[in-house]
C-alpha positions in Angstrom: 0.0 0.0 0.0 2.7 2.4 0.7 4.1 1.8 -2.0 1.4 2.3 -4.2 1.2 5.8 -2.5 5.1 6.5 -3.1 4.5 6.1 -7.2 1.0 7.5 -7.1 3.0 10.6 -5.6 6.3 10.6 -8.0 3.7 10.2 -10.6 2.0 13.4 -9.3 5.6 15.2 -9.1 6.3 14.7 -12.8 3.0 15.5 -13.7 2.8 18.8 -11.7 6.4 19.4 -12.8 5.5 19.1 -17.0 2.8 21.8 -15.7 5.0 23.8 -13.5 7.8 23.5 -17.4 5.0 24.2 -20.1 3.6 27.0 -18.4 6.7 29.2 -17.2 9.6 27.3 -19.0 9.0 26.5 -22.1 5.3 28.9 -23.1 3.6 28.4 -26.1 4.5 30.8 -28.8 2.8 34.1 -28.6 2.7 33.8 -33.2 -0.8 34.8 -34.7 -2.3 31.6 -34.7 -2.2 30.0 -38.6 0.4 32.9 -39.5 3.6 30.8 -40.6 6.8 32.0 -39.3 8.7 33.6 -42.4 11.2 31.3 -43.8 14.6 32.1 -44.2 16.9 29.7 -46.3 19.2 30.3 -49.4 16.5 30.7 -51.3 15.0 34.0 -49.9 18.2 35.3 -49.5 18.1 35.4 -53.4 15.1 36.9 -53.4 13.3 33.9 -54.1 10.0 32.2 -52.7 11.6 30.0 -49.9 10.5 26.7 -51.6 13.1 27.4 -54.4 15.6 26.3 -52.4 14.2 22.2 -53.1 13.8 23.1 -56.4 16.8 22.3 -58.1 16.4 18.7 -56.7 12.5 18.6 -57.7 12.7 19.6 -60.7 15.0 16.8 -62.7 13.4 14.4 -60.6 9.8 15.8 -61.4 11.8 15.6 -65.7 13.0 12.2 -64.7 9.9 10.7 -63.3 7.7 11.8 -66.2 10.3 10.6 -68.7 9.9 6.8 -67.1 6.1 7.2 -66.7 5.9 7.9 -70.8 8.2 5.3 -71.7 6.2 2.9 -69.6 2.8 4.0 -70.9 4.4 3.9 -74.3 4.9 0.5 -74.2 2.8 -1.9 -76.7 -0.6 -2.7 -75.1 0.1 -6.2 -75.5 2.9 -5.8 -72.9 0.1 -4.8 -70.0 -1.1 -8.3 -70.5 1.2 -10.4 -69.3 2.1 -10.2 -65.4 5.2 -8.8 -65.2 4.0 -5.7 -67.8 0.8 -5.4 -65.5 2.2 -4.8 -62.5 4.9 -2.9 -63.5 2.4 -0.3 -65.7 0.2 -0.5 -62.3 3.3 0.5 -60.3 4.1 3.3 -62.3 0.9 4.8 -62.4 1.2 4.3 -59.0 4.3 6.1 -58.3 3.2 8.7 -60.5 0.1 10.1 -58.9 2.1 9.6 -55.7 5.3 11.5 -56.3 2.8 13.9 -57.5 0.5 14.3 -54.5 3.8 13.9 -52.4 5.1 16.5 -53.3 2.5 19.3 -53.8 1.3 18.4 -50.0 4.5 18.8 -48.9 4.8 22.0 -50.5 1.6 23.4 -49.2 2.1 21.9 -45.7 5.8 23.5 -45.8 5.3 27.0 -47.2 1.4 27.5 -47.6 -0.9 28.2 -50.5 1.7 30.2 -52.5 3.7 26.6 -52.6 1.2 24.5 -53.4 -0.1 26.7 -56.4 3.5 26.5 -57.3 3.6 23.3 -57.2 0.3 22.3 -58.5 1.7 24.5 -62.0 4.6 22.5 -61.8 3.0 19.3 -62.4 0.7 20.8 -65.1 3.4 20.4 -67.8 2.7 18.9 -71.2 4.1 15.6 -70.7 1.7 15.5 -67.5 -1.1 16.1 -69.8 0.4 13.6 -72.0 0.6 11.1 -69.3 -2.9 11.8 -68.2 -4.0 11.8 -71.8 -2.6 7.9 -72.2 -3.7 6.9 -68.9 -6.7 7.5 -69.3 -6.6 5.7 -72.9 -4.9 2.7 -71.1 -7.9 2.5 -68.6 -10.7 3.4 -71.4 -9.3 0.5 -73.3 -9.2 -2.0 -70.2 -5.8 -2.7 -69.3 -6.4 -1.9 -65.7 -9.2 -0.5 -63.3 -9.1 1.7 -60.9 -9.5 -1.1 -57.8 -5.8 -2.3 -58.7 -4.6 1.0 -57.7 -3.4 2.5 -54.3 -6.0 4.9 -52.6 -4.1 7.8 -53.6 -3.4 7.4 -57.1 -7.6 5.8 -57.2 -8.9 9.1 -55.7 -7.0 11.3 -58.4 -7.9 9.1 -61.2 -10.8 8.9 -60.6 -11.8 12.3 -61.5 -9.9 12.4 -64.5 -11.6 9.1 -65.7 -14.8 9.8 -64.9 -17.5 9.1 -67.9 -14.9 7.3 -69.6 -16.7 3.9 -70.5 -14.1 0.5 -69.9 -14.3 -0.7 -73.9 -12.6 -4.2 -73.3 -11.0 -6.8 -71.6 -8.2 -7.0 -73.9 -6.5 -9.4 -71.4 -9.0 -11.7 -70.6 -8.5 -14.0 -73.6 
């Protein structure tokens, strides 16, 4: 019993202690609430908006990835049959919407709405509209449905598909 009393009392201590820190030691931050704090990187001190400073990484891989994507959705049909060509076009449209999503939520929840616009244009490119143009051709013509995709690339398909009839079942035979 005592000693039930003894941790029910140094449990007490930290507890009042954590109070005694959060209040007076360590106060929350007197910022406007939802106001970031400005960002200061090598990128402002340019001149530029602070989410340059990522960009020169972002960008050749954002050039890279859409380079693989094409070459993958430029593959003969036929290839999207067997299993090997179906999973890998299902990974790639995978990564694709992924990458994508990535990175303009990382942008907005980094550097606000500025960011995400930014970033939003930046994945607005003509090869994304090409990609988007033959993905959605791939899916019309029934190489894949939207059930063998992750959540995240399924939610932004699914808008772009939407009224797009399945033709066939080219695979099925």
């Amino acid at each position: 019993m005592k000693a039930v009393k003894a941790i029910l009392l140094i449990i007490g201590g930290i507890f009042f202690a954590n109070i005694v820190a959060a209040t007076f030691i360590w106060p929350p931050s007197t910022e406007a609430a939802g106001k970031p704090k400005a960002v200061v990187n090598s990128a402002t001190r340019q001149g530029q908006d602070p989410w340059m400073v990522n960009e020169r990484y972002n960008a050749p891989y954002r050039e890279q990835l859409h380079k693989g994507t094409l070459e993958t959705l430029d593959k003969p049909w036929a290839s999207f049959c067997t299993d090997e060509g179906h999973g890998f076009l299902i990974r790639s449209i995978d990564n694709y919407y992924w990458q994508r999503e990535a990175q303009v939520g990382s942008y907005e929840r980094t550097y606000g709405e500025d960011a995400r616009r930014y970033a939003v244009k930046a994945w607005t490119t003509t090869d994304d509209n090409r990609i988007a143009r033959l993905i959605s051709e791939t899916y019309g013509r029934g190489y894949f449905s939207l059930d063998e995709l992750q959540a995240y690339s399924r939610q932004a398909l699914a808008e772009q598909v939407k009224g797009i009839r399945v033709s066939a079942r080219p695979c099925a035979s």
